[in-house]
Every structure is written in structure tokens, then in C-alpha cells.
PDB file of N, CA, C and O in Angstrom:
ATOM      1  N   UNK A   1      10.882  12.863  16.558  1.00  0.00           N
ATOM      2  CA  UNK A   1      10.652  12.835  15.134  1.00  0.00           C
ATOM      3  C   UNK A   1      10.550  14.271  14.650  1.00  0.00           C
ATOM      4  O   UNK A   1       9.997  15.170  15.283  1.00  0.00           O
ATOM      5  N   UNK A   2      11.068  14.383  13.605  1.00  0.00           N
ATOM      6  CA  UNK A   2      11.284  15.906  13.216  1.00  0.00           C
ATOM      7  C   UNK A   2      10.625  15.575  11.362  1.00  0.00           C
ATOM      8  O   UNK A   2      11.051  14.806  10.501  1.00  0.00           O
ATOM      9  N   UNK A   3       9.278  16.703  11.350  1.00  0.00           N
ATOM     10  CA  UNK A   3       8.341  16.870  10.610  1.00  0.00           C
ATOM     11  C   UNK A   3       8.896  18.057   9.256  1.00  0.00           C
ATOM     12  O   UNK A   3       8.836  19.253   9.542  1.00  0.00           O
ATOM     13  N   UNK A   4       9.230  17.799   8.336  1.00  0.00           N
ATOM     14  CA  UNK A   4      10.062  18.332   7.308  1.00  0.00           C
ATOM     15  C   UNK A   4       8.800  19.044   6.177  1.00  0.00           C
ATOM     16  O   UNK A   4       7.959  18.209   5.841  1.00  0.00           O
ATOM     17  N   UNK A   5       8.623  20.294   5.650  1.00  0.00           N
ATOM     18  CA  UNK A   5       8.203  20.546   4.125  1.00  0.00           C
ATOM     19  C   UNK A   5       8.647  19.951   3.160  1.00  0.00           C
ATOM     20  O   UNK A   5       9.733  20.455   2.871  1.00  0.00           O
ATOM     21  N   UNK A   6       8.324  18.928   2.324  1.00  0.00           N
ATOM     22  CA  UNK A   6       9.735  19.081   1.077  1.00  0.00           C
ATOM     23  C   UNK A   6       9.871  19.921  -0.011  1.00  0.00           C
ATOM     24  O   UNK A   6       9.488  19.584  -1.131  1.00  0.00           O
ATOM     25  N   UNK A   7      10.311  20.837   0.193  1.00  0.00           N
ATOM     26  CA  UNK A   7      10.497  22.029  -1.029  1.00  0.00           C
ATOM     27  C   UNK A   7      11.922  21.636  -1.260  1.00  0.00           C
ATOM     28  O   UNK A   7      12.183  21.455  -2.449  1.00  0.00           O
ATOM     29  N   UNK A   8      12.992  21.446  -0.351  1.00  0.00           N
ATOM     30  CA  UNK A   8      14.430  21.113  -1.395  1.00  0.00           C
ATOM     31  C   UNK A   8      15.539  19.952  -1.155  1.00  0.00           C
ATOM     32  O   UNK A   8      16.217  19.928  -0.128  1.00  0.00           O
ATOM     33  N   UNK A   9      15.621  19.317  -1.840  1.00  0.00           N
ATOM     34  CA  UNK A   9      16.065  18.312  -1.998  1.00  0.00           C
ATOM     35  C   UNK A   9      17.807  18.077  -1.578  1.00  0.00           C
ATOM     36  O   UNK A   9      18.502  18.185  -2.588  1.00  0.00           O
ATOM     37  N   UNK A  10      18.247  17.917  -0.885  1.00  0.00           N
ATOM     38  CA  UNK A  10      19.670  17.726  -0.409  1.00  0.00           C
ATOM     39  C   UNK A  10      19.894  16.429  -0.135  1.00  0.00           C
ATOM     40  O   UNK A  10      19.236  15.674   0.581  1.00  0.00           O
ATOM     41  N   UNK A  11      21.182  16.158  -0.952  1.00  0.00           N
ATOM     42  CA  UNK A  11      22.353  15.013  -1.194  1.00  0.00           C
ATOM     43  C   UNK A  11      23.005  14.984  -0.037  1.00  0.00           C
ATOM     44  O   UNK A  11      23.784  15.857   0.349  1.00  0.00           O
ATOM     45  N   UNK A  12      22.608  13.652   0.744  1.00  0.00           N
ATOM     46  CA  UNK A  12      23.464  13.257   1.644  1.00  0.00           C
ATOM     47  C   UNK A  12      24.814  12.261   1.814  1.00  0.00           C
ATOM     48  O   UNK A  12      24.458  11.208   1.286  1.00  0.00           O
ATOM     49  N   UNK A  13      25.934  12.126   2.210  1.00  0.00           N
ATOM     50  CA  UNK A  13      26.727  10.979   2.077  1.00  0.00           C
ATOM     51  C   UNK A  13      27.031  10.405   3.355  1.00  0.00           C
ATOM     52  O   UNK A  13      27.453  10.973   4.363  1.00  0.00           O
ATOM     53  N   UNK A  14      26.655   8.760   3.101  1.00  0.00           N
ATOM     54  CA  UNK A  14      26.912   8.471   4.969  1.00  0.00           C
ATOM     55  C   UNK A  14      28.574   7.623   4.594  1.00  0.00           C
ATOM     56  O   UNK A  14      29.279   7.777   3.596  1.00  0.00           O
ATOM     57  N   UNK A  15      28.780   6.841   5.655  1.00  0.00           N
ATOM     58  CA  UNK A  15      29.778   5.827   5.497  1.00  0.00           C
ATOM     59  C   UNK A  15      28.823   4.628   5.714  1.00  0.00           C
ATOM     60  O   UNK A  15      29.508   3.608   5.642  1.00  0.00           O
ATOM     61  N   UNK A  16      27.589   4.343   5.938  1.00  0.00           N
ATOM     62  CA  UNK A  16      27.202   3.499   5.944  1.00  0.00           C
ATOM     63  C   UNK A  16      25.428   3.566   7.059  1.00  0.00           C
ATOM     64  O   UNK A  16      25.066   4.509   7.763  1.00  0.00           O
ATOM     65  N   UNK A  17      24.676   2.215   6.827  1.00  0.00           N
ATOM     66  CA  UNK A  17      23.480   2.172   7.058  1.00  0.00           C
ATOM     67  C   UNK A  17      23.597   1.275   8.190  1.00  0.00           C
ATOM     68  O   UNK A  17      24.458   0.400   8.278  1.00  0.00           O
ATOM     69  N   UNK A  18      22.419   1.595   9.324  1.00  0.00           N
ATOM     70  CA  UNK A  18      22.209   0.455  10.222  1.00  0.00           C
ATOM     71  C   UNK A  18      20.702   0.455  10.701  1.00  0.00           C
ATOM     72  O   UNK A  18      19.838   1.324  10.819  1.00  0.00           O
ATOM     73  N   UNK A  19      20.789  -1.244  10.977  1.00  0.00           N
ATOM     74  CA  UNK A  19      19.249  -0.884  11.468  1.00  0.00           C
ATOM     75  C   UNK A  19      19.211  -0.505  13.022  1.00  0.00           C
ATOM     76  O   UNK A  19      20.118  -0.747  13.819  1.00  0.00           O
ATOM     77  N   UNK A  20      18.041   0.109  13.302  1.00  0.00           N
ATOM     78  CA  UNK A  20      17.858   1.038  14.398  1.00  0.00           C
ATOM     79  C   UNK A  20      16.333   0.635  14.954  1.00  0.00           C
ATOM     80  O   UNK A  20      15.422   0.425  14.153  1.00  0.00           O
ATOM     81  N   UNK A  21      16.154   0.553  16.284  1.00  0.00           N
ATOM     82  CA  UNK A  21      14.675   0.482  16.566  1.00  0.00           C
ATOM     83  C   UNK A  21      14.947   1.717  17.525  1.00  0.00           C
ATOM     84  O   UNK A  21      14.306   1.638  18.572  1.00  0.00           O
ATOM     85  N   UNK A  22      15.763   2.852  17.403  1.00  0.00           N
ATOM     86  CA  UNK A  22      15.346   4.439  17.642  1.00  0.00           C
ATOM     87  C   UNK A  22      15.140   4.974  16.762  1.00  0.00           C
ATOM     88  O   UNK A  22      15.449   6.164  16.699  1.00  0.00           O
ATOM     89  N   UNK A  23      14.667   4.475  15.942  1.00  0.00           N
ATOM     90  CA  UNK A  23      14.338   5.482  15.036  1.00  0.00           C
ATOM     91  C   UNK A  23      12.754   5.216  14.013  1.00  0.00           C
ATOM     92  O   UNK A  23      12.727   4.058  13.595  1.00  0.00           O
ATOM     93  N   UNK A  24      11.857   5.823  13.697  1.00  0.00           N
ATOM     94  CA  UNK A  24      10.520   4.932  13.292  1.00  0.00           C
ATOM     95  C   UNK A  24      10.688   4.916  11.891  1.00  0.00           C
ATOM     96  O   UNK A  24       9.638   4.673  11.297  1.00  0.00           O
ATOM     97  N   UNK A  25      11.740   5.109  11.129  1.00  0.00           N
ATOM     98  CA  UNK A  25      12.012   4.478   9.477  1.00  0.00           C
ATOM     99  C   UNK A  25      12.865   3.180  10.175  1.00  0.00           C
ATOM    100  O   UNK A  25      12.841   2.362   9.255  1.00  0.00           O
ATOM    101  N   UNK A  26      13.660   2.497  11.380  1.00  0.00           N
ATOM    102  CA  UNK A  26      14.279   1.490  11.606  1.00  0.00           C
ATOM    103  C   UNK A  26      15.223   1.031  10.972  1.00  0.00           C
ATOM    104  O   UNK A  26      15.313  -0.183  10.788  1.00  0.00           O
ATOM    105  N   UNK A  27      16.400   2.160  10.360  1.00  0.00           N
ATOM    106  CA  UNK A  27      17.738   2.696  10.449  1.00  0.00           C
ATOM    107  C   UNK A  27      18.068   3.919  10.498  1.00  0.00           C
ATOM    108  O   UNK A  27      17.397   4.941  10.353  1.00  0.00           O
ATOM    109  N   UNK A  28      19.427   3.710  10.767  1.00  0.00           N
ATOM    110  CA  UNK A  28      20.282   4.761  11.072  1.00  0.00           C
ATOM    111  C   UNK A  28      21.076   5.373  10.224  1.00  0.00           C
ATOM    112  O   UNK A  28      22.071   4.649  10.206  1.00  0.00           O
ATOM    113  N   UNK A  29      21.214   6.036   9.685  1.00  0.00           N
ATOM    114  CA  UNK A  29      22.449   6.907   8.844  1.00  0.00           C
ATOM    115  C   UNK A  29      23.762   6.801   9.871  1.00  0.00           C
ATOM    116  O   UNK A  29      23.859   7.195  11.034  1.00  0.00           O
ATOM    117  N   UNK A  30      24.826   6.063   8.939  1.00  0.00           N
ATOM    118  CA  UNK A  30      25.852   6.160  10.044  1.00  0.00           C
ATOM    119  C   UNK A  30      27.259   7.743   9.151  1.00  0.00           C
ATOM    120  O   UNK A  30      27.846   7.592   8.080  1.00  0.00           O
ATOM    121  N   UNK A  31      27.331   8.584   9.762  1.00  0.00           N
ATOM    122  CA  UNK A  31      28.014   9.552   9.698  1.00  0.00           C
ATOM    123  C   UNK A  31      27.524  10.382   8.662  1.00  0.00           C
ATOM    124  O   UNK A  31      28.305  10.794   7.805  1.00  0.00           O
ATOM    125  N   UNK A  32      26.079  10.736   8.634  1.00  0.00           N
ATOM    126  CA  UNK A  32      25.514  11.283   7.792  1.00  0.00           C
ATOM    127  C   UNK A  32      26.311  13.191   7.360  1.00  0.00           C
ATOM    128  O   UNK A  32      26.595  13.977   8.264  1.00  0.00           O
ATOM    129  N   UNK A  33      26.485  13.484   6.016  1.00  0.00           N
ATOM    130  CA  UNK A  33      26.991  14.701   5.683  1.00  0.00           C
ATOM    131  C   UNK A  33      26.285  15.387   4.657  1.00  0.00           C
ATOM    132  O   UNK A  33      25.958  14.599   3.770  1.00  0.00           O
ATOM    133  N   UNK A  34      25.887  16.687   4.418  1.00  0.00           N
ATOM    134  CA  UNK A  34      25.367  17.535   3.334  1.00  0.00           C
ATOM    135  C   UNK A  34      26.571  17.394   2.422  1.00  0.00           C
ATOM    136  O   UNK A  34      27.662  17.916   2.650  1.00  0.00           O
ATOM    137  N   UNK A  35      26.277  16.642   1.366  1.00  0.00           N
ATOM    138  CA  UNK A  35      27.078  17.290  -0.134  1.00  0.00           C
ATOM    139  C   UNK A  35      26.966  18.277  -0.807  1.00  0.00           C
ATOM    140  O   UNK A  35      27.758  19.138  -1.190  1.00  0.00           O
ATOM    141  N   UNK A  36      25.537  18.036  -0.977  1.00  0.00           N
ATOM    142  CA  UNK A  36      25.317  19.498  -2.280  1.00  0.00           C
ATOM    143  C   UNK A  36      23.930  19.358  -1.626  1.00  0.00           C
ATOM    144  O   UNK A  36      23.560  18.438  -0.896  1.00  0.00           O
ATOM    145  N   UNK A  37      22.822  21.070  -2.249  1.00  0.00           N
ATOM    146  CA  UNK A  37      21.683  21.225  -1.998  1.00  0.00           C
ATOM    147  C   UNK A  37      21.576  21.060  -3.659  1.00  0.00           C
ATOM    148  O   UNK A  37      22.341  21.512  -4.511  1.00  0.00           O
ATOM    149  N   UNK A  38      20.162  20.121  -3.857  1.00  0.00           N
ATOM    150  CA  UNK A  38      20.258  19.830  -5.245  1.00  0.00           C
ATOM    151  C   UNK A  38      19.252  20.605  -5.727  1.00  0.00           C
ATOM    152  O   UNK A  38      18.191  20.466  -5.119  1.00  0.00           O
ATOM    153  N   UNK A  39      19.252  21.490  -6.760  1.00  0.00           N
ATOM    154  CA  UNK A  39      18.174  22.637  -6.976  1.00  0.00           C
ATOM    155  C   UNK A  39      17.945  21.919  -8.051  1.00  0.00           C
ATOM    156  O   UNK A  39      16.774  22.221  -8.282  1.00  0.00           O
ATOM    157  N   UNK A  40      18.345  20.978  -9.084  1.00  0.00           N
ATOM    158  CA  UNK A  40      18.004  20.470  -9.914  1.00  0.00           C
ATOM    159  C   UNK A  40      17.017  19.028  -9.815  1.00  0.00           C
ATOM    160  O   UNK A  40      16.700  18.274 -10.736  1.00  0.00           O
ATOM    161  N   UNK A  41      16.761  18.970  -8.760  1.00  0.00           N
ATOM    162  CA  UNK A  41      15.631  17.979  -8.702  1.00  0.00           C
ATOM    163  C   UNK A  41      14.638  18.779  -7.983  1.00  0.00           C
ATOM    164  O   UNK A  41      14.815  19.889  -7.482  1.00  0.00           O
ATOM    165  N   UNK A  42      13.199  17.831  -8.001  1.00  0.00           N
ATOM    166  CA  UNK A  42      12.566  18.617  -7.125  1.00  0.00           C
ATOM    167  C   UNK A  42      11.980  17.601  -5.746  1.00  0.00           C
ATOM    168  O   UNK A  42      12.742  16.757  -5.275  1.00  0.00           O
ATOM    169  N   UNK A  43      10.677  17.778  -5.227  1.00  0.00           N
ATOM    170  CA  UNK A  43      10.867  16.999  -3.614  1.00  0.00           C
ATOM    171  C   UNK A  43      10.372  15.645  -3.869  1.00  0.00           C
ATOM    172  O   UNK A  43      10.387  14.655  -3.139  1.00  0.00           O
ATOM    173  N   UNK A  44       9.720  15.889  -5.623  1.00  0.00           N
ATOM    174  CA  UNK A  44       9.084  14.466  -5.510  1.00  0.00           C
ATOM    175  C   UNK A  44       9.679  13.342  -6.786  1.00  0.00           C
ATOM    176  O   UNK A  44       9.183  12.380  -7.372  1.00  0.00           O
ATOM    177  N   UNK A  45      11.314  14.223  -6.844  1.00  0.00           N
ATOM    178  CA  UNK A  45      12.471  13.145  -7.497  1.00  0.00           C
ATOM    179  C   UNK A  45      13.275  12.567  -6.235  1.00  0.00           C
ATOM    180  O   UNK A  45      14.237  11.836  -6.474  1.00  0.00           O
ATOM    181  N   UNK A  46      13.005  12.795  -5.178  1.00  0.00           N
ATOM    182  CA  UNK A  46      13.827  12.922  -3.760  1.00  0.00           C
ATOM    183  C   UNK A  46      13.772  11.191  -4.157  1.00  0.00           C
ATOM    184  O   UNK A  46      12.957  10.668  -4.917  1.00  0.00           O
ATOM    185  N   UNK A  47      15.068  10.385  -3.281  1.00  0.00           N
ATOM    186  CA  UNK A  47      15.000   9.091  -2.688  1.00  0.00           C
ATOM    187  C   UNK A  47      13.434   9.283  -1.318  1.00  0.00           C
ATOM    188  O   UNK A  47      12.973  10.183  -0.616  1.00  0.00           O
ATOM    189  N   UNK A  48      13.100   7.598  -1.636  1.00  0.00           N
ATOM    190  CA  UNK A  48      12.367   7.627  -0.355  1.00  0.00           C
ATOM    191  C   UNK A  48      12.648   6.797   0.544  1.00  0.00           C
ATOM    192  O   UNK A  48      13.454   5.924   0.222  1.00  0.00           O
ATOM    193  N   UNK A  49      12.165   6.780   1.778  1.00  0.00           N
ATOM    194  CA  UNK A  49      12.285   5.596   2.588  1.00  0.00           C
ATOM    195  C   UNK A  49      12.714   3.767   2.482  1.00  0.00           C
ATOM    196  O   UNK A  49      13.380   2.902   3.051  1.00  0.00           O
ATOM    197  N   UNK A  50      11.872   3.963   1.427  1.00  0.00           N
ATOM    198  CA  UNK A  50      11.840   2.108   0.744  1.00  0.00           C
ATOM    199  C   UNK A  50      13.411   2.421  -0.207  1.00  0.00           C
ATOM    200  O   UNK A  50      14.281   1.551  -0.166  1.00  0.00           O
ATOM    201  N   UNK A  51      13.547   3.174  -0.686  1.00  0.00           N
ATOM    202  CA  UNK A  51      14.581   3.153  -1.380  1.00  0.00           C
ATOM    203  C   UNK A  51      15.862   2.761  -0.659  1.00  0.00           C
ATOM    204  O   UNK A  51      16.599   1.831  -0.990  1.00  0.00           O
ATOM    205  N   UNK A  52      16.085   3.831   0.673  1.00  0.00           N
ATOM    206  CA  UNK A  52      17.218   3.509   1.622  1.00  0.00           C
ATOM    207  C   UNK A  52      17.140   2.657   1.885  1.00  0.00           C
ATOM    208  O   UNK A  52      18.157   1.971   1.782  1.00  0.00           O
ATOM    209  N   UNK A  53      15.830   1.983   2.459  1.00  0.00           N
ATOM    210  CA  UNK A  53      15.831   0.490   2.977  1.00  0.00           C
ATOM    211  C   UNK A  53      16.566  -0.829   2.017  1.00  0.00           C
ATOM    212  O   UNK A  53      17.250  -1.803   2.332  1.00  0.00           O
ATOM    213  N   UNK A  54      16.075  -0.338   0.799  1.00  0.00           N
ATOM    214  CA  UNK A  54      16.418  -1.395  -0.390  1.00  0.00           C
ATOM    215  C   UNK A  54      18.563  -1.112  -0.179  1.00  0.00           C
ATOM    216  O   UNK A  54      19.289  -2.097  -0.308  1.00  0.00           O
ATOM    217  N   UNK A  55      18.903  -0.335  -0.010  1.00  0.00           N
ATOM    218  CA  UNK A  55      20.332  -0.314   0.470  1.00  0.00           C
ATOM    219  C   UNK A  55      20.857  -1.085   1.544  1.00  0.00           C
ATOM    220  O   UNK A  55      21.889  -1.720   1.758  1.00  0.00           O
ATOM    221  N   UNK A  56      19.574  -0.760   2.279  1.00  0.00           N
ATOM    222  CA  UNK A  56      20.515  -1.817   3.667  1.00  0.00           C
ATOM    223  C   UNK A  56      20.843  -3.407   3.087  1.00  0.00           C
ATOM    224  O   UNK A  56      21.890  -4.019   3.303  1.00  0.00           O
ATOM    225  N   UNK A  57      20.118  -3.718   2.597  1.00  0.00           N
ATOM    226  CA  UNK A  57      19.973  -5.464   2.178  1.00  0.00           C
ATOM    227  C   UNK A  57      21.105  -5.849   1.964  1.00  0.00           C
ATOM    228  O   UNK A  57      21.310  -7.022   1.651  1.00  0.00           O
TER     229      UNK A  57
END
């Protein structure tokens, strides 16, 4: 598990979501990529956890 600051907010694009029991959010980013670093939001406009999850469905 890798422990993050959130000071900046970066746009990711996958091809798609899976669930995962390696991982302790219990999916996976499938082909995860940096788009843009978004300086126009800040860490606590970020997507969260429940949000991605609400994608998998």
C-alpha cells in the first residue's frame, strides 16, 4: 500500500475497472494512464474511493 499527501490532483484514464482482492480499495484500474496534472482543482475536489466504486456497478 502506498501512502500519498494530497496536494495535486491528477486525471487518470483506464480502459476499464475490476474487482480485485489485491488490492484493499477491492479493484483494479485496468491500464491505468496520467492525462493531465489538474492544477485547477484542488485534493478535496479529487474523485474518491466510493465514487470509483459507484463505476464498477
Amino acid at each position: 500500500m502506498v501512502h500519498v499527501r494530497p496536494e495535486q490532483v491528477v486525471e487518470i484514464a483506464i480502459d476499464g475497472l475490476q474487482r480485485s482482492t489485491r488490492y484493499p480499495g477491492g479493484l483494479a484500474l485496468r491500464f491505468a494512464r496520467v492525462v493531465r496534472y489538474r492544477d485547477d482543482k484542488t485534493a478535496d475536489e479529487a474523485d474518491t474511493l466510493e465514487t470509483v466504486r459507484a463505476l464498477a456497478i
